[in-house]
C-alpha positions in Angstrom: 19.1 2.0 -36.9 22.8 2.7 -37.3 23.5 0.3 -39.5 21.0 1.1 -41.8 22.8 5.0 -41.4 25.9 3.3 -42.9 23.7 1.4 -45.4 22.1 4.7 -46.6 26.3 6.1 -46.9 27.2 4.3 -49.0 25.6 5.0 -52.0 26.9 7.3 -54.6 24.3 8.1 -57.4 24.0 11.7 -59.0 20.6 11.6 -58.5 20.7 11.2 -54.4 21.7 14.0 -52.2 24.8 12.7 -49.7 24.2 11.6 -46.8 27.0 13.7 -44.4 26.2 11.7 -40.9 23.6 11.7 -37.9 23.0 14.4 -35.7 21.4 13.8 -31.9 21.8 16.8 -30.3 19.5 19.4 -32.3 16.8 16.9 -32.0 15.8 13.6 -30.9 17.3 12.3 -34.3 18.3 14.1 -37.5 20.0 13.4 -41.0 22.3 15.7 -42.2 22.7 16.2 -46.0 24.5 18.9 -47.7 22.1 22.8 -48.1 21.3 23.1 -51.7 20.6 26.7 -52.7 18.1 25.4 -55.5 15.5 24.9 -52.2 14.3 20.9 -51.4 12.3 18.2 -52.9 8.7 19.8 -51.6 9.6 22.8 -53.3 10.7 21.1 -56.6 7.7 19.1 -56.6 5.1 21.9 -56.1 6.9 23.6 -59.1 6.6 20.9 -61.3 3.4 19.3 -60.5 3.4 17.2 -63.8 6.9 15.6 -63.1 6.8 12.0 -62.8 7.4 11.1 -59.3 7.9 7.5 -60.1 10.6 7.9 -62.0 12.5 10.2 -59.6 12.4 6.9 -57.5 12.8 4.1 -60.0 16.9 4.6 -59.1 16.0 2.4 -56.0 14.0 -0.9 -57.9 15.9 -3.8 -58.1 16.2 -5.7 -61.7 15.8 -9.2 -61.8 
């Protein structure tokens, strides 16, 4: 699981929130990114129901 923490790290894209480190004493396990004041992705998404979602994830397919 750690390694794929590191893995995760690593990238640098404006389009992915930064991954700051692993917490395991709040709860069992828990990611820690940086508190945007713009709300999170469930909120975005409820307010733009029409967005395309596939390209808010196309960042992560690999070319040929």
């Amino acid at each position: 699981m750690y390694e794929e923490i590191h893995s995760i790290k690593k990238y640098d894209h404006e389009n992915l929130v930064p991954l700051y480190g692993v917490s395991t004493t709040i709860t069992d396990f828990c990611l820690v990114h940086p508190w945007y004041k713009n709300g999170n992705v469930m909120g975005y998404l409820e307010g733009n129901p029409k967005i395309n979602r596939f390209d808010l994830v196309s960042v992560f397919q690999k070319t040929p």
